[in-house]
N, C-alpha and C positions, 0 to 999 in steps of 0.2 A: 340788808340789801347787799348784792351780790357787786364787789367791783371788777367789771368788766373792762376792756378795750371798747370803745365808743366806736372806733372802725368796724368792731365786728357786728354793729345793727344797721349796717347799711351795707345794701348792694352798690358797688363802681358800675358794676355793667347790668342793664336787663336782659342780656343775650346767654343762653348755655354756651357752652363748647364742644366739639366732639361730633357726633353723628347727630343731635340735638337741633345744631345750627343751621345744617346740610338741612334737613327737613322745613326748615324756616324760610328759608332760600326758593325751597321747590314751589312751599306753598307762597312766599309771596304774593304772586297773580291774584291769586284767590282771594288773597286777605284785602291787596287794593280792591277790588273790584267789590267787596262787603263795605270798605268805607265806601264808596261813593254812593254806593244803596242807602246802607244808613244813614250819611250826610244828607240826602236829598228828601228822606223818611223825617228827619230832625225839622230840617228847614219846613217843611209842611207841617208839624204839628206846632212850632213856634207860630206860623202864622194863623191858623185856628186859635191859640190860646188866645192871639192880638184881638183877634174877630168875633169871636162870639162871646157870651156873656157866659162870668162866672159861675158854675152850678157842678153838683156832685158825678154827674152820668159824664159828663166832658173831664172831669179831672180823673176819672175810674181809666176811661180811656186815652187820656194823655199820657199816663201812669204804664200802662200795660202799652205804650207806642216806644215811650221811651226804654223799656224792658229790654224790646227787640232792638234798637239804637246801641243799647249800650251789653249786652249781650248776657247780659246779669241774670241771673238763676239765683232762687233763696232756698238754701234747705236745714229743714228743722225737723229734728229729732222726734218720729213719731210716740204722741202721748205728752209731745212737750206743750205747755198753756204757762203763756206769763200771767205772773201773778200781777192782777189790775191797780191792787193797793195802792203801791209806786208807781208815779208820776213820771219820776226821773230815771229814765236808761242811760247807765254807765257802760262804756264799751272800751275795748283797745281800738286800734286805728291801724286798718291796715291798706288802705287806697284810698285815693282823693273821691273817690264816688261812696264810699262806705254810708254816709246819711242817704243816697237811694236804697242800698238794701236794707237799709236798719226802718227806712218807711214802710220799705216793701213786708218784710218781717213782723215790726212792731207798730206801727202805725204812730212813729213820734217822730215828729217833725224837728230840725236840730237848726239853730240858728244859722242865718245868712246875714249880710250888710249888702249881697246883690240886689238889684231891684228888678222882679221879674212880673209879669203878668201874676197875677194870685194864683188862677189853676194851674198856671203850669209851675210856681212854685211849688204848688202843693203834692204837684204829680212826681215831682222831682226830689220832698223829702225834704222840702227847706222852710221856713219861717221868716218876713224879715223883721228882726230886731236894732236896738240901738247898740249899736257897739262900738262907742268911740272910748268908751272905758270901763274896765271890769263893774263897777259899782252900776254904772248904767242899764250895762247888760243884766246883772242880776238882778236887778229894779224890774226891769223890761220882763224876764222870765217871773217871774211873781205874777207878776200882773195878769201876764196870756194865762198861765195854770189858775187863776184865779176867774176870768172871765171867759172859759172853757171847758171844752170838755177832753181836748188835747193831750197828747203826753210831751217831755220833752226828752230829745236822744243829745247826750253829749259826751264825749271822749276826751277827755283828760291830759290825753297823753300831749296833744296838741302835735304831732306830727308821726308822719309815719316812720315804722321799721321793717327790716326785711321778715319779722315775726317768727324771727330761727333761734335767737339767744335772750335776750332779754326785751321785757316792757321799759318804754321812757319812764321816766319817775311821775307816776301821776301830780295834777297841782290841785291844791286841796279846794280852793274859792267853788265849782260847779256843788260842793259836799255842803256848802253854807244854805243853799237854796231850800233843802228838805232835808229833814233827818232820817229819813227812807227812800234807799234808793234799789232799781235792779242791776243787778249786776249782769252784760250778756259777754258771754266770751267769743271773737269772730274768728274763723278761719277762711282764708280764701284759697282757693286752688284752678287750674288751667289744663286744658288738653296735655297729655304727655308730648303730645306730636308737635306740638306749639306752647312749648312750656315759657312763655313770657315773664317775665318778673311784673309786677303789680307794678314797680317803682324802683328807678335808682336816684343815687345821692343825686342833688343837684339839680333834680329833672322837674320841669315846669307841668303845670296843671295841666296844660292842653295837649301836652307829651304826652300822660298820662292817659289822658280821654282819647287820643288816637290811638291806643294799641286796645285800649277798651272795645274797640268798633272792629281794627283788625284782625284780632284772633275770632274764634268761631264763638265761645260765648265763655262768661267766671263762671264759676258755683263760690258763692258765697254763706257758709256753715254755721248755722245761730244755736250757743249752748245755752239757753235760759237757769243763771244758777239763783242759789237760795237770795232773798231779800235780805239785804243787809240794813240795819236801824241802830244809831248811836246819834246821841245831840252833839257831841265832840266831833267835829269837823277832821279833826287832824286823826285820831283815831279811827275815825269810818272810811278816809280816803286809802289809808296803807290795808286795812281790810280787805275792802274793796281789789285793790289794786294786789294781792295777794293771792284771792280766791282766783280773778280774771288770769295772772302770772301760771297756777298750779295747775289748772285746767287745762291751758295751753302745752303745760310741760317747758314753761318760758321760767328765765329765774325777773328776781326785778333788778332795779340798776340805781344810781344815785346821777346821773345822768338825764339832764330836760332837754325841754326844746331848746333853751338858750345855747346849751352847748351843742346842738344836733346844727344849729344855727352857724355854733363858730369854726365848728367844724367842717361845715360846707364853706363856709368863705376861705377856707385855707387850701381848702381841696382843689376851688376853683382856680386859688392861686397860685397851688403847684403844677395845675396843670397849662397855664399861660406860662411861665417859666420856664417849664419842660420843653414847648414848642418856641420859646424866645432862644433856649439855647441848643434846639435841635440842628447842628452845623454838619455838615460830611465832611468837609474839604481838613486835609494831613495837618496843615498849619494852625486848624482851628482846633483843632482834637488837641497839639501839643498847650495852645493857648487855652483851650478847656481843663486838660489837665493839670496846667497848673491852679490855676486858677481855683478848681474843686480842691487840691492840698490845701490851699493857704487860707481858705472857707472851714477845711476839716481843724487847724490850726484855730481857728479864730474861736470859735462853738469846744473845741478841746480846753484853752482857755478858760471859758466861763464856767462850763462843767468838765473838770478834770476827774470825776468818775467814770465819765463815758466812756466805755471801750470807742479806739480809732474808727473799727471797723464798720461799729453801731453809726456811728456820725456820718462816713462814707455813705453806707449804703443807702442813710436818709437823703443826704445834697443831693446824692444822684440823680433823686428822685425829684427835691424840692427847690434844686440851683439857689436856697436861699438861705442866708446860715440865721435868719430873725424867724423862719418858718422853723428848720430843725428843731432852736433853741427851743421853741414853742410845742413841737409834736413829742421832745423827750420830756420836759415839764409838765405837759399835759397827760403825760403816761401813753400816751398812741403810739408813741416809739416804747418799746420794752427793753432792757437789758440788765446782764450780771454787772457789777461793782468791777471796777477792773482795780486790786490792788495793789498793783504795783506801781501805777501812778499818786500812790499816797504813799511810799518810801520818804524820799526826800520832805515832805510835807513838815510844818513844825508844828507842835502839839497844840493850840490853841484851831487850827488847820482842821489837825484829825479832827478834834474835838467837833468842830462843825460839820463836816462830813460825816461824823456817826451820828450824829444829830438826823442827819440829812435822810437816811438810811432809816435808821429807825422812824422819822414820819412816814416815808413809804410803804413800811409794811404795817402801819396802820392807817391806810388810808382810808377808810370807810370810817372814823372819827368824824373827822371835818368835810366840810362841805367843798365841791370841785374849785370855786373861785376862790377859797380861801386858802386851798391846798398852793393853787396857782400862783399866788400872792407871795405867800410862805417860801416858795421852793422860788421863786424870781426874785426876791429879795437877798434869799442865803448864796444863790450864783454871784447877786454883784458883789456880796463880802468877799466872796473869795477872790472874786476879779479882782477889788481892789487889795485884799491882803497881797495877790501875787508879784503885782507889778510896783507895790510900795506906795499906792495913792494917797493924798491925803484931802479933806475938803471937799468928799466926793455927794 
């Protein structure tokens, strides 16, 4: 696996820039005025689903209502035919609606814990199962493939990415369920005119489903590749999650949802920060400045490899010197060794500092929270070698 920057699978903003945005702007009008059609087309098929009795001809047509609601187009490669063998469709994840096209596509229904009318779950590409714990749920899925004639669609990745550099690390538990799974690779794309992102960091479900209604419509791209089959779990999932990576022209990452998780809690933190110490007034700017020195001072401290500049240009950003410490440890911050802050150093010093170095550029050995662990532990030695601690 490929170690990447974790910032770089996620969009900050859904907007282009440029002559892009200007056209977003114009059309506007347009696009309010498709959500309120759609919202008003949604609320009347929900109430249908409430009202009339579960049956195939109403879920056909609830299916092909919501189509036009959420502006979804599926297209598949003519001659392409999934192979029916497999049960289990494996996918990347690339929008919070991706279980409607993957119904609309493959006819596999992918777990929910909503509780929706049955048709219109059905029309919508969802199933509900028990999901209060992995072992449940995989109980749960057995079962339905078992007393069915269903397929089941599930994504791995467990959260989305901007689908430009790398796939999240697949988790191997969905690979336990069957020893044959399909692999389908998605690509999703949007009007030039109105080129929306799918998703950015941070951004809630329902975020998501209103730009779905306000652009004109996705196309959504299904690659049916070969069937993959091993009883090794742990072997069929990096397969898998391989064939899916190459296909796309994505590489993979060592990177989960855990960290796509803690990475958004920090993002959200630097940017409450940012607006706590957004000040204009001359007095405040000198009392910002200092203030950002003696932050750059404190974080130089713990990591005395750090170039100045590298520290600087993060607080700028993150006004927090526990966030910094955290975005250069985590590797999100990048930078050169600065040696000349290891002059004065005394050798037992160096000696942990090339240590330091040398785990870095093997970081694809160990695992991210172990790297994490490792590299916050070796900061406080040094903290305390510098200032003479003792009993710490």
């Amino acid at each position: 696996m490929s170690q990447i920057d974790i910032q770089d699978l996620f969009d900050k903003s859904r907007f282009p820039s440029g002559w892009r945005l200007a056209l977003i702007f114009l059309y506007t009008p347009v696009g309010l005025l498709l959500v309120s059609l759609r919202l008003l087309i949604a609320l009347q098929l929900w109430l249908i689903a409430i009202l009339l009795p579960d049956y195939n001809t109403l879920r056909t047509f609830l299916h092909h209502g919501f189509s036009f609601v959420f502006g979804i187009m599926v297209k598949i490669n003519e001659g392409e035919v999934r192979d029916k063998q497999a049960r289990i469709v494996i996918s990347n994840n690339v929008s919070v609606l991706d279980h409607f096209a993957l119904y609309k596509a493959t006819q596999a229904l992918s777990p929910t814990m909503w509780e929706l009318p049955t048709s219109m779950g059905n029309a919508l590409g969802l199933q509900v199962m028990d999901m209060n714990s992995k072992e449940a749920l995989i109980a749960n899925m057995k079962q339905f493939l078992s007393t069915t004639d269903s397929n089941i669609a599930i994504q791995p990745e467990f959260g989305i990415t901007n689908s430009r550099v790398a796939l999240l690390k697949f988790n191997s538990w969905p690979f336990t369920i069957e020893a044959s799974v399909q692999p389908v690779a998605i690509k999703a794309w949007r009007p030039e005119f109105i080129s929306i992102h799918l998703t950015s960091l941070a951004s809630r479900r329902w975020i998501d489903i209103f730009w779905f209604m306000f652009v004109p419509y996705t196309v959504f791209i299904f690659k049916y590749l070969k069937i993959k089959q091993n009883p090794d779990c742990e072997v069929l999932v990096r397969e898998v999650e391989k064939d899916i990576a190459s296909n796309l022209g994505l590489q993979t990452s060592s990177h989960t949802v855990l960290d796509k998780k803690e990475f958004e809690k920090r993002y959200i933190m630097e940017k409450a920060q940012s607006r706590r110490f957004n000040r204009n007034s001359p007095t405040s700017q000198v009392i910002h400045s200092i203030e950002i020195q003696r932050m750059v001072r404190q974080v130089s401290e713990v990591l005395p490899l750090v170039p100045h500049n590298v520290i600087l240009r993060d607080l700028l950003k993150t006004r927090n010197v526990d966030i910094t410490i955290a975005n250069i440890l985590d590797g999100i911050v990048t930078y050169t060794p600065d040696s000349s802050q290891t002059v004065t150093r005394t050798a037992p010093l160096n000696q942990l500092q090339k240590s330091t170095v040398k785990d870095n550029s093997n970081v694809g050995s160990s695992s991210f929270q172990e790297r994490k662990i490792k590299m916050l532990r070796e900061a406080r030695e040094r903290y305390i070698q510098k200032h003479g601690l003792k009993n710490c």
